[in-house]
BALOBA-1460 file (C-alpha; in Angstrom, 3 decimals):
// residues 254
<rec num="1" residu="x" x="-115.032" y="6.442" z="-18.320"/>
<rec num="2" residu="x" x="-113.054" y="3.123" z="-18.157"/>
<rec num="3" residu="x" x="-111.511" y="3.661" z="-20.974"/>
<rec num="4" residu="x" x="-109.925" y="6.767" z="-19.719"/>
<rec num="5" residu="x" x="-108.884" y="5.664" z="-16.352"/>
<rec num="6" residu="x" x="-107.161" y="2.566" z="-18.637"/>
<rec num="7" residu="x" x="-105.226" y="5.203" z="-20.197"/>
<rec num="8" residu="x" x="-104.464" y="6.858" z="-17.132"/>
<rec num="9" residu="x" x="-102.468" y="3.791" z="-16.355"/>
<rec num="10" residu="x" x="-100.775" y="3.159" z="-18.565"/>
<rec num="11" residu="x" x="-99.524" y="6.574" z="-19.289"/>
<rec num="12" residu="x" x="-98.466" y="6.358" z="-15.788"/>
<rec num="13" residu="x" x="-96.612" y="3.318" z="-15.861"/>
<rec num="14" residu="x" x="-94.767" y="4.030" z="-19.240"/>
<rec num="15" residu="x" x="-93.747" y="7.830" z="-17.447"/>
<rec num="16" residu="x" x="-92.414" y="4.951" z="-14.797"/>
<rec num="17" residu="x" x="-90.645" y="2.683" z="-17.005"/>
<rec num="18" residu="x" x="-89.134" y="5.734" z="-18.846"/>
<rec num="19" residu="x" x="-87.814" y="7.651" z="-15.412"/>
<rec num="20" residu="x" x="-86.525" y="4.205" z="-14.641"/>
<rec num="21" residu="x" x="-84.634" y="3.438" z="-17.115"/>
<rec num="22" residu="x" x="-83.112" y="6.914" z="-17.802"/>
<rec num="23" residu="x" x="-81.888" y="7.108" z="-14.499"/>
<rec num="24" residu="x" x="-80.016" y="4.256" z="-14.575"/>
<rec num="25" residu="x" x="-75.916" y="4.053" z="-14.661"/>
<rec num="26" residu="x" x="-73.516" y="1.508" z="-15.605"/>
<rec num="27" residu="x" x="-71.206" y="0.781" z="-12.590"/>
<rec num="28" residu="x" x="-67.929" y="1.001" z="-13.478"/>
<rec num="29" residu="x" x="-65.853" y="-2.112" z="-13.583"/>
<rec num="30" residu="x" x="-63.283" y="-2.898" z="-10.246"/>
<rec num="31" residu="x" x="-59.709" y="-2.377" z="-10.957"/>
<rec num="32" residu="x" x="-57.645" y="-4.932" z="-11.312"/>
<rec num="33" residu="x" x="-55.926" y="-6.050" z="-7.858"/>
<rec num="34" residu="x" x="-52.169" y="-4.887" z="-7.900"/>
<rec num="35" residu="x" x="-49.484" y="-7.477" z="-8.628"/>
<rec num="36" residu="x" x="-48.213" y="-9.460" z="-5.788"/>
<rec num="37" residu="x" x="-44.724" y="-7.733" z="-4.480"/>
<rec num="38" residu="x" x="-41.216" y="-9.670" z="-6.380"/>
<rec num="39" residu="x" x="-39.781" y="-12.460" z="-3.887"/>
<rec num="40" residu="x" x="-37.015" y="-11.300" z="-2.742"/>
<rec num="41" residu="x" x="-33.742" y="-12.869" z="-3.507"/>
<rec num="42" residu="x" x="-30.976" y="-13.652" z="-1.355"/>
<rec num="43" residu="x" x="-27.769" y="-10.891" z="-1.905"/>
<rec num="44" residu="x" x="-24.540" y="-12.595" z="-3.711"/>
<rec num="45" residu="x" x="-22.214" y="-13.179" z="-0.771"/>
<rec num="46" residu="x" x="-18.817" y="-11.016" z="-0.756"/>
<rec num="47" residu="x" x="-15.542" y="-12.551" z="-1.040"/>
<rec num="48" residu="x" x="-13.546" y="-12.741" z="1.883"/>
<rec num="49" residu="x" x="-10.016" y="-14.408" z="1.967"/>
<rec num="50" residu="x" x="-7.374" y="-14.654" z="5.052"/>
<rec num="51" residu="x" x="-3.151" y="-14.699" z="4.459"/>
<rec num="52" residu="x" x="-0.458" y="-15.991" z="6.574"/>
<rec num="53" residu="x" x="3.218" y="-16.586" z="6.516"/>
<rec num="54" residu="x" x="4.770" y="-18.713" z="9.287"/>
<rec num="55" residu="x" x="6.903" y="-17.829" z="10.381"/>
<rec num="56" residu="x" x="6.820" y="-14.204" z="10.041"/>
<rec num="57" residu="x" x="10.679" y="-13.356" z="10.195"/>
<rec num="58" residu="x" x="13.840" y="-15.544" z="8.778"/>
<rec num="59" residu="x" x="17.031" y="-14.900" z="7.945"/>
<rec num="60" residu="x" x="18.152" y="-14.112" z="4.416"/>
<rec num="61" residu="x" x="18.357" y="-17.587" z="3.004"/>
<rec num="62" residu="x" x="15.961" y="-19.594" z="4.451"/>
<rec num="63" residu="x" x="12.168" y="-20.334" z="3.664"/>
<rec num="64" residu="x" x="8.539" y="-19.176" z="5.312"/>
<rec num="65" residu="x" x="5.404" y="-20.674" z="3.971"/>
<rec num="66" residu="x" x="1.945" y="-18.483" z="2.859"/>
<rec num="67" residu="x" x="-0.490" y="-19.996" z="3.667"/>
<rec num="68" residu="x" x="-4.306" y="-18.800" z="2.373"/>
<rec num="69" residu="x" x="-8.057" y="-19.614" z="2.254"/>
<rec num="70" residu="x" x="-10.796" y="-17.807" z="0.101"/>
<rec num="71" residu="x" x="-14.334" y="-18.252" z="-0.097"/>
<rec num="72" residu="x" x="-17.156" y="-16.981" z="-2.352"/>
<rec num="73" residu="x" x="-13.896" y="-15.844" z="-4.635"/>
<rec num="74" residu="x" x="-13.944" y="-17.354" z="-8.923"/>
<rec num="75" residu="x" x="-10.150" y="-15.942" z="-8.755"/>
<rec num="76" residu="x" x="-7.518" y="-15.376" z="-6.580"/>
<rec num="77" residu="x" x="-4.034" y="-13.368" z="-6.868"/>
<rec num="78" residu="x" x="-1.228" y="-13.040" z="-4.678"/>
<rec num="79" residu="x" x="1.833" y="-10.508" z="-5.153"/>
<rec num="80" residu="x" x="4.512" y="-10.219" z="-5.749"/>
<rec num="81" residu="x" x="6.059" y="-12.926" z="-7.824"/>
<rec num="82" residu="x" x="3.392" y="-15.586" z="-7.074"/>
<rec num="83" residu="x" x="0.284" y="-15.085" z="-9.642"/>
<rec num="84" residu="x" x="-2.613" y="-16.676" z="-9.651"/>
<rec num="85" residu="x" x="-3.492" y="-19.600" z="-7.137"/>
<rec num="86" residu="x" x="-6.127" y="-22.051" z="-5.927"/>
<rec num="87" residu="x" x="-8.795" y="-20.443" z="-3.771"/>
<rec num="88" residu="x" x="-6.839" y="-22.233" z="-0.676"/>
<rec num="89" residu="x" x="-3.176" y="-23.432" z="-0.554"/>
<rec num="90" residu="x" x="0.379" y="-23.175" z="0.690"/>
<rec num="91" residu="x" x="3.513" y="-22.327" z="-0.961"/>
<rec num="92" residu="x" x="7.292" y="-21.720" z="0.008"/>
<rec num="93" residu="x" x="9.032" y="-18.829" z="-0.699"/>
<rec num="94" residu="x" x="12.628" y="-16.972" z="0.182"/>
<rec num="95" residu="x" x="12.632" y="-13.291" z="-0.090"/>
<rec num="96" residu="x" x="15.848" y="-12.061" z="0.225"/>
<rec num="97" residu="x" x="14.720" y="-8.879" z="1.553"/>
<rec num="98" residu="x" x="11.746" y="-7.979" z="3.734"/>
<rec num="99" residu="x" x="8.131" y="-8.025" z="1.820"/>
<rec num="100" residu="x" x="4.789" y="-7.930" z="2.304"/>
<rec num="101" residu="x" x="2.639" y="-9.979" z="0.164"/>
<rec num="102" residu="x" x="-0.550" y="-8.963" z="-0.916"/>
<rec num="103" residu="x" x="-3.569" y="-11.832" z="-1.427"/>
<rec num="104" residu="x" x="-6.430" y="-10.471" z="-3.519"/>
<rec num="105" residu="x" x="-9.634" y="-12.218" z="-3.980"/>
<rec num="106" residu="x" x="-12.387" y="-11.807" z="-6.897"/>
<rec num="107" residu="x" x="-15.583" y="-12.975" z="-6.846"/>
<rec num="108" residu="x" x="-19.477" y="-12.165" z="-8.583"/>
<rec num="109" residu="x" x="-20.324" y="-10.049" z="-4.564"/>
<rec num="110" residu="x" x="-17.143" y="-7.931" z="-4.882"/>
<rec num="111" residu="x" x="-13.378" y="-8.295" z="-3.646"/>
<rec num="112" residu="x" x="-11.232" y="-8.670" z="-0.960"/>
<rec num="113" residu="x" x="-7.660" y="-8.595" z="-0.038"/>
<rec num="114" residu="x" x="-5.282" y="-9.844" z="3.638"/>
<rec num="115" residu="x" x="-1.291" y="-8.996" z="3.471"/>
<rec num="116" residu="x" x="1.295" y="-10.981" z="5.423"/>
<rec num="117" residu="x" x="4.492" y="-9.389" z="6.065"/>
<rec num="118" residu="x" x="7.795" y="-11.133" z="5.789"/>
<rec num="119" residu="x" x="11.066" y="-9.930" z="7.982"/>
<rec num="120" residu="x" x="14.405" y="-10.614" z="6.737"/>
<rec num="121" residu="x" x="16.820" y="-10.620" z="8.628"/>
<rec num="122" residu="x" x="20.131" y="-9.558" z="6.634"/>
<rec num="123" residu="x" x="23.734" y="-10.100" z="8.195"/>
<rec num="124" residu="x" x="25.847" y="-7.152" z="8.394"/>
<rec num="125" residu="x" x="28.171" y="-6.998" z="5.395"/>
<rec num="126" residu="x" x="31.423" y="-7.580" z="5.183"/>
<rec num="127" residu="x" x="34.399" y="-7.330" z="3.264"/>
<rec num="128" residu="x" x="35.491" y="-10.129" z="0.612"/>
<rec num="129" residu="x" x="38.823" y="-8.519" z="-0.016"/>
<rec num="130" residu="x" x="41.763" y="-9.188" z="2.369"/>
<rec num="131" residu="x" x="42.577" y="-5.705" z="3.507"/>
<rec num="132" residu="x" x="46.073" y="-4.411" z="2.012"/>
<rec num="133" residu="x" x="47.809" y="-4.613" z="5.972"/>
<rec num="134" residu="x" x="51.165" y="-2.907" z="3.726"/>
<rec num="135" residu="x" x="50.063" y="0.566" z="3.265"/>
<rec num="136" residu="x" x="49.042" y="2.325" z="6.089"/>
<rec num="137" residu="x" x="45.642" y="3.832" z="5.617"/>
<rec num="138" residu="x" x="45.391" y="7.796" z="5.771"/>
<rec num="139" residu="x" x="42.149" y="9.390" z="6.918"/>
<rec num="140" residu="x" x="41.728" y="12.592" z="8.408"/>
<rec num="141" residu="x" x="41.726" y="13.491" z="11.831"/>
<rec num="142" residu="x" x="37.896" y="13.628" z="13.468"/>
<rec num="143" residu="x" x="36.211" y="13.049" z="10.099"/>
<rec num="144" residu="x" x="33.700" y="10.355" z="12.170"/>
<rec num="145" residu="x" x="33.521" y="13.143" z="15.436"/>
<rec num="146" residu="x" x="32.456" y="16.206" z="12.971"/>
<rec num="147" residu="x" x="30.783" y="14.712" z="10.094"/>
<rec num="148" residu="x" x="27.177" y="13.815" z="11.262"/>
<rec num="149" residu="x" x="24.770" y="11.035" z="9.946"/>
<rec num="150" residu="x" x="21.397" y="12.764" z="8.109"/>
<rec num="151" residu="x" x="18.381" y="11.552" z="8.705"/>
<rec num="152" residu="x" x="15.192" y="11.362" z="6.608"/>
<rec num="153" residu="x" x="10.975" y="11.247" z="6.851"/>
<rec num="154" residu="x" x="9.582" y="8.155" z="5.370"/>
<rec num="155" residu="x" x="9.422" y="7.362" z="1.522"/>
<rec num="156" residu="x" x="11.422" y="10.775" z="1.586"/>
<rec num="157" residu="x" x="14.461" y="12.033" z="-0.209"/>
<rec num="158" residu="x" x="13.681" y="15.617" z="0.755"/>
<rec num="159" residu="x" x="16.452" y="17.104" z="2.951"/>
<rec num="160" residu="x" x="14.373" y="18.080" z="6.539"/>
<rec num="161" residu="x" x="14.182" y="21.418" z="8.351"/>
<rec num="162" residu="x" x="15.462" y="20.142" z="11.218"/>
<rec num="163" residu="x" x="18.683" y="18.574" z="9.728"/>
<rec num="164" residu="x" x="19.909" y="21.641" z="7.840"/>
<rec num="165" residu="x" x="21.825" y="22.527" z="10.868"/>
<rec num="166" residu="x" x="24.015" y="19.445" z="10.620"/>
<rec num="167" residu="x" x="24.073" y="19.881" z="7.056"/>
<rec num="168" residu="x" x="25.762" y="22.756" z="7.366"/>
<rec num="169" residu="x" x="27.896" y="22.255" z="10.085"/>
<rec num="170" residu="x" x="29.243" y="19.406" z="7.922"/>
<rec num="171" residu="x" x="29.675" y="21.853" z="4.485"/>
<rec num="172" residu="x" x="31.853" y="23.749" z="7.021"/>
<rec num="173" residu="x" x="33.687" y="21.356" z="8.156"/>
<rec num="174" residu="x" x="34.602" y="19.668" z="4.965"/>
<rec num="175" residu="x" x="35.900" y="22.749" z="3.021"/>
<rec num="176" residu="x" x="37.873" y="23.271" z="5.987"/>
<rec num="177" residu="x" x="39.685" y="19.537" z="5.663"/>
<rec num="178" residu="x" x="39.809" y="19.868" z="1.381"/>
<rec num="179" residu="x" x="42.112" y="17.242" z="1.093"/>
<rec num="180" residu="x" x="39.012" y="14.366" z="2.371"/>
<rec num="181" residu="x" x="37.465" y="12.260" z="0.201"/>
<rec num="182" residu="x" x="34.297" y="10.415" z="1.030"/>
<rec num="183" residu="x" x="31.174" y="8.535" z="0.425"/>
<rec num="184" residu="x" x="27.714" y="9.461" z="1.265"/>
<rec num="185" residu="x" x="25.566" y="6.015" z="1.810"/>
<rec num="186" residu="x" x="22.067" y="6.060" z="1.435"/>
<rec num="187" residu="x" x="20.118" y="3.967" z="3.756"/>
<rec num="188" residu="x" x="16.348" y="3.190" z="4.247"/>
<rec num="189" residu="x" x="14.357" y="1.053" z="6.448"/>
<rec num="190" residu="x" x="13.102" y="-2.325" z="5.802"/>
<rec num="191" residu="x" x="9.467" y="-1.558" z="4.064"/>
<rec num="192" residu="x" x="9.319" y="-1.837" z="0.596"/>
<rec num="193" residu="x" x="10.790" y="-4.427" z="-2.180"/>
<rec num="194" residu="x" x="14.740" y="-4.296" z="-2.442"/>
<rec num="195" residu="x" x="14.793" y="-2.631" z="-5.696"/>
<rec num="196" residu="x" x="13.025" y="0.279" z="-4.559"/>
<rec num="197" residu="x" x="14.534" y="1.115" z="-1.524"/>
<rec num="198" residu="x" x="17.963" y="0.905" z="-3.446"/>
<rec num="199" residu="x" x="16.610" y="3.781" z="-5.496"/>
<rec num="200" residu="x" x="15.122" y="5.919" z="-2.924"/>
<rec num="201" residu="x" x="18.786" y="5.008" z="-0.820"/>
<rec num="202" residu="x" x="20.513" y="6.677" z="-4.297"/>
<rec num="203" residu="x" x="18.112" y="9.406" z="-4.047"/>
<rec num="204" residu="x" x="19.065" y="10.232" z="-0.632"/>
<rec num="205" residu="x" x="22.473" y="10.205" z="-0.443"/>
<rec num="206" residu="x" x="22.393" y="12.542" z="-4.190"/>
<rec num="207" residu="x" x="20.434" y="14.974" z="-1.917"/>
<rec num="208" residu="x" x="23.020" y="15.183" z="0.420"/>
<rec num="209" residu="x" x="25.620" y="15.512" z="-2.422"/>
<rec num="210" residu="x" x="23.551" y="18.084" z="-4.042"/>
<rec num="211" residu="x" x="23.482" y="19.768" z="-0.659"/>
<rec num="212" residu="x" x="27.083" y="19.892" z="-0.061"/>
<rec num="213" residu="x" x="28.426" y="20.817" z="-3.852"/>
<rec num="214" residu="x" x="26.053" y="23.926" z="-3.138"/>
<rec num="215" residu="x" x="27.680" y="25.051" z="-0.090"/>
<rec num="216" residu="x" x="31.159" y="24.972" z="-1.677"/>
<rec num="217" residu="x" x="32.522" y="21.173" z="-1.564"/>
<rec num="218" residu="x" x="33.668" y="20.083" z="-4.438"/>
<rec num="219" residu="x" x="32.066" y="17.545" z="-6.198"/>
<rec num="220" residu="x" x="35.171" y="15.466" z="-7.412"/>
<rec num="221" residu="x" x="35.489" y="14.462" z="-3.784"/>
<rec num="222" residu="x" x="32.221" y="13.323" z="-2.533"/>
<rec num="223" residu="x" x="31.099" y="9.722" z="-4.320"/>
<rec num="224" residu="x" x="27.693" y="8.035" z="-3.773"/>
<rec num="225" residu="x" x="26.072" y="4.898" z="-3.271"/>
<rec num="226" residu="x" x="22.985" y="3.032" z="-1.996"/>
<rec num="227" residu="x" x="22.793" y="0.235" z="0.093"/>
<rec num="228" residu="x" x="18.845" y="0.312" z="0.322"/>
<rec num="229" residu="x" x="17.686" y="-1.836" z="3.578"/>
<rec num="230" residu="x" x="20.814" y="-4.058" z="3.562"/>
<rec num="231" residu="x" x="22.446" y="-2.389" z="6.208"/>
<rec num="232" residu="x" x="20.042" y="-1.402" z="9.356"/>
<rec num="233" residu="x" x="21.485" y="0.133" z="12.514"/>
<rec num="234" residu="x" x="18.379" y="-1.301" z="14.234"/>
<rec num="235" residu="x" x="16.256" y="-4.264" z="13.608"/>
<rec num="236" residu="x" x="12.992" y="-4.031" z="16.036"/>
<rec num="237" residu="x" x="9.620" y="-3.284" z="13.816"/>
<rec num="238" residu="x" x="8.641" y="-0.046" z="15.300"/>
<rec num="239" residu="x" x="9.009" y="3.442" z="14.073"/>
<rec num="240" residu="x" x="11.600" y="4.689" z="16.256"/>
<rec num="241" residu="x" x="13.731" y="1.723" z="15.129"/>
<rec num="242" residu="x" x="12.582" y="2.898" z="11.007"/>
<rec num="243" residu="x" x="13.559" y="6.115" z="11.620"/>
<rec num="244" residu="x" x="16.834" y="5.102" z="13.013"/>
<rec num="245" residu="x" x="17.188" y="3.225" z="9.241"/>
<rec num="246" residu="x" x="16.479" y="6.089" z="7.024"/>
<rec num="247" residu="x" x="19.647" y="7.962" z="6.454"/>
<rec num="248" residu="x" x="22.861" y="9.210" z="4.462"/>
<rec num="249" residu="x" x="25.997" y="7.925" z="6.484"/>
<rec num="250" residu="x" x="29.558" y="9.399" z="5.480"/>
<rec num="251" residu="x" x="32.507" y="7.300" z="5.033"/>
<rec num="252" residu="x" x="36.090" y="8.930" z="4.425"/>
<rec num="253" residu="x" x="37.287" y="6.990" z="1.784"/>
<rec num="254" residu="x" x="40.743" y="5.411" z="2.011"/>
């Protein structure tokens, strides 16, 4: 009877051991924690750079100094005519027409750029020759009353709307005087480099040319030339003053 109740037991306990250990579960391993965030790094610093010329207006044949400072900049340029310079400096210069220099900086956050204008001021022109006080000169009577200055838009050559009147008025009265000969003068105001505001000056005045041949003037009588910005009627920096700059004069030639 002991001998069964033994038994008993130990069936019991090795039911146990077996429900016990069949139940059991590995538990999964933790995840590794997640990296720590990057450090953050401090953003390469843009150039900046600052451009001055003092003073700000001569007359045509004297001097102005640039000055300039850059920072955060590996180059720097200024134009025209000057190149490459030192990140800060000075330098003398003697446009002799009005410019605006341009100061670019370079650098590993980017670039920047400052301009400086320059006003020359240019002395009306005048004659070399002595005039020939022998012959007596011939021009035609009211030529300056009837025949009207043109006037253009900026950085224009195209004739305006609102001048085709005059245009006109002056085709009419030129075919009516045949026996005047003349120049048309193309004039600009002072921004841009000399060389091209003698071209657009050409351009303009071979508008009005082009203008008048059409309407009947003939072309062997009407000559051309630019004088660019060399010959302002006003000199105060402000547009009505430009506006005043940027046109085709006539001049009855002698």
């Amino acid at each position: 009877m002991t001998s069964l109740r033994t038994k008993g037991v130990g069936i019991s306990l090795l039911v146990f051991l077996l429900l016990a250990f069949g139940c059991h579960h590995n538990t999964p391993a933790a995840p590794p924690p997640p990296p720590p965030p990057p450090t953050p790094t401090a953003a390469t610093p843009a150039p900046t750079i600052t451009l001055r010329a003092q003073p700000g207006t001569i007359d045509r044949g004297g001097s102005t100094s640039l000055q300039w400072t850059a920072q955060n900049a590996t180059s720097v340029t200024i134009a025209p005519g000057i190149g490459d310079v030192a990140a800060a400096g000075n330098r003398s210069v003697n446009p002799t027409s009005s410019v605006t220099y341009t100061a670019t900086a370079m650098g590993p956050g980017g670039s920047a750029t400052d301009t400086a204008r320059i006003t020359v001021n240019v002395p009306a022109a005048t004659e070399d020759r002595v005039p020939d006080r022998t012959t007596p000169k011939v021009t035609t009577a009211g030529f300056g009353d009837s025949v009207k200055t043109i006037y253009f838009d900026y950085d224009k050559a195209d004739l305006k709307p609102e001048e085709m009147s005059k245009l006109q008025a002056n085709a009419s009265w030129l075919k009516a005087n045949p026996s005047s000969r003349f120049t048309v003068e193309g004039h600009c105001d002072e921004r841009g480099s000399e060389e091209y505001n003698l071209a657009l000056g050409d351009r303009r005045a071979n508008a009005v040319k082009e203008f008048l041949v059409g309407q009947g003037v003939a072309a062997n009588r009407i000559m051309t030339v630019s004088y660019g910005e060399e010959r302002p009627v006003c000199r105060v920096e402000s547009e009505d003053c430009f506006s005043k700059n940027r046109r085709a004069d006539f001049r009855e030639s002698q």
